[in-house]
N, CA, C and O atoms as a printed pandas DataFrame, in Angstrom:
     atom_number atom_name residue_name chain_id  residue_number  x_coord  y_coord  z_coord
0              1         N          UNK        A               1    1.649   16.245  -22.940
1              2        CA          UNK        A               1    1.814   16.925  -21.677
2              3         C          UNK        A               1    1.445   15.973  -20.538
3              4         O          UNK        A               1    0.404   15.321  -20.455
4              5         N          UNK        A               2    2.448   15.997  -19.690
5              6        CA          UNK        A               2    2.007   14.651  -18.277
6              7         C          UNK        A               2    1.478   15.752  -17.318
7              8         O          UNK        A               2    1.907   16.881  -17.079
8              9         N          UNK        A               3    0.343   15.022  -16.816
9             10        CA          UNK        A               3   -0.486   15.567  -16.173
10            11         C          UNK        A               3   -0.144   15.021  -14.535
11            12         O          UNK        A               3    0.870   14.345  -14.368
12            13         N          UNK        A               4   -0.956   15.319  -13.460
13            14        CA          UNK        A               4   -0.644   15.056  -11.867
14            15         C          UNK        A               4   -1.056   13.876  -11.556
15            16         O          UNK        A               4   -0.713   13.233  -10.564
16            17         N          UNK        A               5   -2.029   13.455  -12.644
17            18        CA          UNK        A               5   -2.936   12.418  -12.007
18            19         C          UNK        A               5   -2.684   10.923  -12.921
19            20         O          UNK        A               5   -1.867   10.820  -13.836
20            21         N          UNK        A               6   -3.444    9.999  -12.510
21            22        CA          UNK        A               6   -3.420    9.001  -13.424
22            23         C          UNK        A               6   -4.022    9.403  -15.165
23            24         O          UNK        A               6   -5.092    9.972  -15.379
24            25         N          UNK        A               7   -3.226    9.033  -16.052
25            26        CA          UNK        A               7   -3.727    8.564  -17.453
26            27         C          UNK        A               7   -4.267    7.168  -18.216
27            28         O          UNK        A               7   -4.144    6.102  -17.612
28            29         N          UNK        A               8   -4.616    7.184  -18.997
29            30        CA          UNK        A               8   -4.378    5.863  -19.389
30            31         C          UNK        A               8   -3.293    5.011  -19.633
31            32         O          UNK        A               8   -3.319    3.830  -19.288
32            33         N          UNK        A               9   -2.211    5.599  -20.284
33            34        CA          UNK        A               9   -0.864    4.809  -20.393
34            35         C          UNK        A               9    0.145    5.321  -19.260
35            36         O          UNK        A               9    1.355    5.127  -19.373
36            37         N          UNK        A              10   -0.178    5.702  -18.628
37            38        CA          UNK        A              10    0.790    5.733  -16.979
38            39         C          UNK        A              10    0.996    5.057  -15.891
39            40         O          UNK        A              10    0.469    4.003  -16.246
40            41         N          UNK        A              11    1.350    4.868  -14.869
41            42        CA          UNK        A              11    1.166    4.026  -13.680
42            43         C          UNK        A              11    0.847    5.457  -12.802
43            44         O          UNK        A              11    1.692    6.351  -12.752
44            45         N          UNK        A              12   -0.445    5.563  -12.132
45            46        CA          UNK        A              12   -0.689    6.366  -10.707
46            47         C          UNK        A              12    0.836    6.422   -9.959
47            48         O          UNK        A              12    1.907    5.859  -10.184
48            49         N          UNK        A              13    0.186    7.768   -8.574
49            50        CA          UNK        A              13    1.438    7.473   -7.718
50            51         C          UNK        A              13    1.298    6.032   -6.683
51            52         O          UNK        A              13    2.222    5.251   -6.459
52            53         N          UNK        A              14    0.387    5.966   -6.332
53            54        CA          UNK        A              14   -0.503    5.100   -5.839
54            55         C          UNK        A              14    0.133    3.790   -5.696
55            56         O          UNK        A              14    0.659    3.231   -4.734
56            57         N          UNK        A              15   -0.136    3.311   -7.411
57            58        CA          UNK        A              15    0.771    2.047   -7.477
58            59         C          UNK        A              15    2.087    1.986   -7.778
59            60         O          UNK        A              15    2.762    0.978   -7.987
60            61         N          UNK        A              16    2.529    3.519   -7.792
61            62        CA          UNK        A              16    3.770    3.536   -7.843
62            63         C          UNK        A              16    4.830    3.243   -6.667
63            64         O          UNK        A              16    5.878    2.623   -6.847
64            65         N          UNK        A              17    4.355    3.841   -5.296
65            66        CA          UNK        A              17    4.737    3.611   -4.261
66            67         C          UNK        A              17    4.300    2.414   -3.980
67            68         O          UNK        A              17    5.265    1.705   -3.696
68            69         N          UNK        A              18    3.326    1.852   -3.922
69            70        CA          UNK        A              18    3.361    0.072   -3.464
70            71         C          UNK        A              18    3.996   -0.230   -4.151
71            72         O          UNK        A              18    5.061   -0.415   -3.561
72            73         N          UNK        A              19    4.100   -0.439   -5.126
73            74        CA          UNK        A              19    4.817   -1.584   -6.298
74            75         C          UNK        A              19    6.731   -1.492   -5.766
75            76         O          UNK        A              19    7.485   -2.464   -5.809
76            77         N          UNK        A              20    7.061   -0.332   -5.387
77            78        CA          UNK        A              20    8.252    0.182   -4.835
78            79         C          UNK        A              20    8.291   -0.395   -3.336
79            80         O          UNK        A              20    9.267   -1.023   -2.926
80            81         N          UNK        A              21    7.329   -0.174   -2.670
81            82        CA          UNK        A              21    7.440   -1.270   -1.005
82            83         C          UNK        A              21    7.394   -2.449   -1.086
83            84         O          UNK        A              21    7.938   -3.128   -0.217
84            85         N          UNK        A              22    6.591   -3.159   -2.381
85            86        CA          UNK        A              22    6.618   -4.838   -2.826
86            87         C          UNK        A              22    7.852   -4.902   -3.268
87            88         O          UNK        A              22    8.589   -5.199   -2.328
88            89         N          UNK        A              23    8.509   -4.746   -4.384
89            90        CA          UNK        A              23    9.460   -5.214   -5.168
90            91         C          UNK        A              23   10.628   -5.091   -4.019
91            92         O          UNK        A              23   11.225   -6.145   -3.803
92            93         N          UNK        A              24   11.001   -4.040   -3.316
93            94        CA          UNK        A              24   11.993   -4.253   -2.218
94            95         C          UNK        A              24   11.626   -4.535   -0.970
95            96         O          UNK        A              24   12.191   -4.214    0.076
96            97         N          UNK        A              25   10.412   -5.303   -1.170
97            98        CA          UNK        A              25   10.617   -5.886    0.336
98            99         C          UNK        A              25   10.158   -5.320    1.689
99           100         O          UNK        A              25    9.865   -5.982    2.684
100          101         N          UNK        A              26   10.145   -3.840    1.542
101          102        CA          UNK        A              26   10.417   -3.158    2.498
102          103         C          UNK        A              26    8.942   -3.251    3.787
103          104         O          UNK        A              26    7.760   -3.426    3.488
104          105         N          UNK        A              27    9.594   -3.044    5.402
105          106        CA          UNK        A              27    8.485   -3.298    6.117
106          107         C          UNK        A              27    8.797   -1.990    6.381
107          108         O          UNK        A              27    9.798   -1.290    6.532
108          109         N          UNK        A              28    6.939   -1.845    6.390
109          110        CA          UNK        A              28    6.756   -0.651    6.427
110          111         C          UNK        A              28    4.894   -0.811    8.204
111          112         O          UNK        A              28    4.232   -1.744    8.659
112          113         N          UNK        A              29    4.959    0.809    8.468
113          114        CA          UNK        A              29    3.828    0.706    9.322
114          115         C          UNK        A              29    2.981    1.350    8.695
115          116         O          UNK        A              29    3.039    2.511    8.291
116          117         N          UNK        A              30    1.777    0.225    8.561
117          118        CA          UNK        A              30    0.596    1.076    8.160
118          119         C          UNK        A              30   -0.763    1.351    8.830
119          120         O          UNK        A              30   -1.627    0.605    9.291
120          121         N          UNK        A              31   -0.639    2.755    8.714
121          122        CA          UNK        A              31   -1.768    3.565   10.002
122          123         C          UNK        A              31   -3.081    3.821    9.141
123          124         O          UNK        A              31   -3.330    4.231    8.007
124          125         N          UNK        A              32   -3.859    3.335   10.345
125          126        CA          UNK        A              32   -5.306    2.771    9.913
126          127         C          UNK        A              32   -6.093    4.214    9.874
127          128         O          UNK        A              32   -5.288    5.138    9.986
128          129         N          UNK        A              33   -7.121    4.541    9.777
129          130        CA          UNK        A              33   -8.028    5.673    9.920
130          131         C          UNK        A              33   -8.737    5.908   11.596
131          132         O          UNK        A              33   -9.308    6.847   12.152
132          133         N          UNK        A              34   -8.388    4.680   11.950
133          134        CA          UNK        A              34   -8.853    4.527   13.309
134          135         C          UNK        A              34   -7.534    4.578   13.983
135          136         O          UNK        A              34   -7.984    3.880   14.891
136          137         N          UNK        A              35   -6.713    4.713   14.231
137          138        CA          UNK        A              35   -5.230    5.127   14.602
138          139         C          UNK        A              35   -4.391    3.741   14.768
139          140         O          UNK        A              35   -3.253    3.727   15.238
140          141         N          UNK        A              36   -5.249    2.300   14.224
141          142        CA          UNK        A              36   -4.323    1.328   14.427
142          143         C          UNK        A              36   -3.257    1.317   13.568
143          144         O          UNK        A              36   -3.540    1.484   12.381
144          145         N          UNK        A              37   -1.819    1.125   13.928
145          146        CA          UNK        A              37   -1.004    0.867   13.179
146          147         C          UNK        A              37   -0.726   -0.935   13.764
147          148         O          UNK        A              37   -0.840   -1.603   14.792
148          149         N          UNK        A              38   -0.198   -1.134   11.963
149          150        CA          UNK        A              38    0.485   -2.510   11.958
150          151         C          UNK        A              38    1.776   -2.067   10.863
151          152         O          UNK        A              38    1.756   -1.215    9.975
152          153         N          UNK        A              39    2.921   -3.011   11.300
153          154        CA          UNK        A              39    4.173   -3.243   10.664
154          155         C          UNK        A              39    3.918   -4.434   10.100
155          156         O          UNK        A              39    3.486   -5.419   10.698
156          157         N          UNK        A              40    4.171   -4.363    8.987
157          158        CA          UNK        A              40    4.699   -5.572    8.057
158          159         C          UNK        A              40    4.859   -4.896    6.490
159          160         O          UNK        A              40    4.783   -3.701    6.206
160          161         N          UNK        A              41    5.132   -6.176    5.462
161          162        CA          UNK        A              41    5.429   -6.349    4.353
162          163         C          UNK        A              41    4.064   -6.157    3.202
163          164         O          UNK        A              41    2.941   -6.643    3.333
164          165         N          UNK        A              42    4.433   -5.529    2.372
165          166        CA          UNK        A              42    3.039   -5.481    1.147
166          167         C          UNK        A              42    3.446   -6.395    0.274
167          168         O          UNK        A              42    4.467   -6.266   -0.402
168          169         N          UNK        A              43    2.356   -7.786    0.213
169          170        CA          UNK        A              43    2.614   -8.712   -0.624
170          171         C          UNK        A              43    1.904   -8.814   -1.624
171          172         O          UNK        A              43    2.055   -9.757   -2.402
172          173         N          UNK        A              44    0.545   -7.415   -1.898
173          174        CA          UNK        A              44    0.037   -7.620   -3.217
174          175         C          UNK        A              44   -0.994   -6.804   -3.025
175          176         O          UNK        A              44   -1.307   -6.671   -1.842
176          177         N          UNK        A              45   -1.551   -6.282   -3.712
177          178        CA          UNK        A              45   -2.343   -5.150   -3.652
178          179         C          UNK        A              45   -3.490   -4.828   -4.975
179          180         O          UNK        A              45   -3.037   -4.795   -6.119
180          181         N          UNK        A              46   -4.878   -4.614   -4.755
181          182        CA          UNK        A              46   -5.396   -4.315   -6.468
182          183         C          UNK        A              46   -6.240   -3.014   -6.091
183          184         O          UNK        A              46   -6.277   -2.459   -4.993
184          185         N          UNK        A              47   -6.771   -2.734   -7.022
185          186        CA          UNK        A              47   -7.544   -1.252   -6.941
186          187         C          UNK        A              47   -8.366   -1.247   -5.591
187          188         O          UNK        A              47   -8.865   -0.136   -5.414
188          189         N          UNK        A              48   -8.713   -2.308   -4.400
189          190        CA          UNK        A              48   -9.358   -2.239   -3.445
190          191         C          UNK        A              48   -8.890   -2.110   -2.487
191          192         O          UNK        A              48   -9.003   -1.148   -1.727
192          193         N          UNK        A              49   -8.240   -3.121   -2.347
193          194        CA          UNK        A              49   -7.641   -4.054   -1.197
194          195         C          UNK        A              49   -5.646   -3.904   -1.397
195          196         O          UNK        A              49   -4.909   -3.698   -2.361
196          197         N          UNK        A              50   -5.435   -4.132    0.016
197          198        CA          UNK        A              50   -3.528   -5.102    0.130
198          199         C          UNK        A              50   -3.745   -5.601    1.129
199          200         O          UNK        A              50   -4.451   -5.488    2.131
200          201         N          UNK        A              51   -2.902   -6.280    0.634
201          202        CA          UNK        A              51   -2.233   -7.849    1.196
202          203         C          UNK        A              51   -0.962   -7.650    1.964
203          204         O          UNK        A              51    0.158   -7.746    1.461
204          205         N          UNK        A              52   -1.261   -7.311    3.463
205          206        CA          UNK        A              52    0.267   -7.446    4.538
206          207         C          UNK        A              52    0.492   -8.122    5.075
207          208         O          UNK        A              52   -0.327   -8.529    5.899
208          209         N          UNK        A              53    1.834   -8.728    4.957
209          210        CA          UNK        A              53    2.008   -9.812    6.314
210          211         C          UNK        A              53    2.466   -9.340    7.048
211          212         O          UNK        A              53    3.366   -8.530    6.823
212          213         N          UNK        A              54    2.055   -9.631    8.226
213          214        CA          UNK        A              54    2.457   -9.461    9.319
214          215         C          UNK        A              54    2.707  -10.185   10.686
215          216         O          UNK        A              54    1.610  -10.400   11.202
216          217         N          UNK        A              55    3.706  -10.630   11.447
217          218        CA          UNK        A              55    3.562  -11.341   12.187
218          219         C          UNK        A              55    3.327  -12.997   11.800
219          220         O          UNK        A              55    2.481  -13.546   12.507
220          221         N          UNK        A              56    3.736  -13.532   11.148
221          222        CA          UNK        A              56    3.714  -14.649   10.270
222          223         C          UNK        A              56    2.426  -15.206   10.063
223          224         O          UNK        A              56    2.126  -16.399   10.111
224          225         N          UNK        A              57    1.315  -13.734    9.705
225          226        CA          UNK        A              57   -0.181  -14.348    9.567
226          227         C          UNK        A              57   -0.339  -13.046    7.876
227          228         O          UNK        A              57    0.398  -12.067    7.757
228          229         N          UNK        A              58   -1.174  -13.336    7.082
229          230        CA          UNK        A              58   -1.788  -12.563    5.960
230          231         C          UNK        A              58   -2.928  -11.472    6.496
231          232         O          UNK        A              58   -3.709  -12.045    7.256
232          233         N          UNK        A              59   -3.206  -10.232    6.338
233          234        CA          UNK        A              59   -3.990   -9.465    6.696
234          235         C          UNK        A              59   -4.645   -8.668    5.029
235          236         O          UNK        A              59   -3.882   -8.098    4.248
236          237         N          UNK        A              60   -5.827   -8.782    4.840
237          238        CA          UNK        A              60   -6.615   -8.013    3.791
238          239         C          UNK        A              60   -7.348   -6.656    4.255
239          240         O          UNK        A              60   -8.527   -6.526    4.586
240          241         N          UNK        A              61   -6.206   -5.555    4.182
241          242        CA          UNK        A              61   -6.689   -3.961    4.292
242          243         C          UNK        A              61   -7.612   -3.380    2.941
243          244         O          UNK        A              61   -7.277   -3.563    1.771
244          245         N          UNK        A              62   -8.639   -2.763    3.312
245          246        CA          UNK        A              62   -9.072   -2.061    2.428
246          247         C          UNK        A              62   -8.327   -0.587    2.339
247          248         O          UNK        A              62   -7.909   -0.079    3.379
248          249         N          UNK        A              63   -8.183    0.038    1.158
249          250        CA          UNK        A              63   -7.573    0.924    1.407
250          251         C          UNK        A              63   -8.379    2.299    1.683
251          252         O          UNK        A              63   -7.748    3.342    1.850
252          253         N          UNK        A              64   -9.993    2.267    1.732
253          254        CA          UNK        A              64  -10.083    3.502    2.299
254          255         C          UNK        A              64  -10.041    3.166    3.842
255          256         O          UNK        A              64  -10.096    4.131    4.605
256          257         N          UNK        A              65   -9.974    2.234    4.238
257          258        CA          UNK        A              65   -9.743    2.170    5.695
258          259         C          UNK        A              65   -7.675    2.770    6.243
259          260         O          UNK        A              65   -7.198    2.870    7.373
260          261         N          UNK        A              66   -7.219    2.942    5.304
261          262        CA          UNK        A              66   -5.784    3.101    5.486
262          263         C          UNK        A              66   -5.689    5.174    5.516
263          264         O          UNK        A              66   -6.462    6.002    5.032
264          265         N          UNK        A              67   -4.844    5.286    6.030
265          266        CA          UNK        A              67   -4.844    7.032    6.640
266          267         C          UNK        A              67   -3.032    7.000    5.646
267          268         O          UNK        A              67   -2.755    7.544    4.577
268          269         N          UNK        A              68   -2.146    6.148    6.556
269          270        CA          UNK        A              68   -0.890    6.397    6.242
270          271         C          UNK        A              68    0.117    5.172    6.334
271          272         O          UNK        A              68    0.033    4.333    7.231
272          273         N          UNK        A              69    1.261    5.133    5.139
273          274        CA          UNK        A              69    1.850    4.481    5.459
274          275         C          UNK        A              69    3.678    4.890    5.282
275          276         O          UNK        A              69    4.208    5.318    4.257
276          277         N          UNK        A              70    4.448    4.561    6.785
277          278        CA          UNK        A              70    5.360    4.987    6.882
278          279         C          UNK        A              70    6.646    4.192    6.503
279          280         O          UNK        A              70    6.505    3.141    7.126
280          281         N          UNK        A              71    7.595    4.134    5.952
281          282        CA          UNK        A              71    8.623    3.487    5.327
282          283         C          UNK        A              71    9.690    3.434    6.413
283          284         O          UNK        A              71   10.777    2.903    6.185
């Protein structure tokens, strides 16, 4: 029975949707908890942290600092 959440042999939604904004590329805006948004690209991401470029510089978001991100 598949359950809502992560399992052991599953992929989360989590990394399901990054892994889907990495593999295509896609720039996306991502809104901070503090209402900053930045546009750019997700170039890598682990259970803490991603990796956006933006503006032809690298930025390291934590993700409880992240609220939303729009496609």
């Amino acid at each position: 029975m598949k359950k809502g959440y992560e399992t052991m042999n599953s992929v989360n939604l989590q990394d399901e949707f990054l892994n889907e904004i990495k593999d295509q590329d896609l720039e996306v805006t991502v809104i901070l908890q503090n209402g900053f948004q930045m546009k750019g690209k997700i170039k890598d991401f682990d259970k803490y942290v991603i990796k956006v470029e933006s503006g032809g510089k690298s930025h390291m978001i934590y993700k409880h600092a992240i609220s939303t991100f729009v496609k």
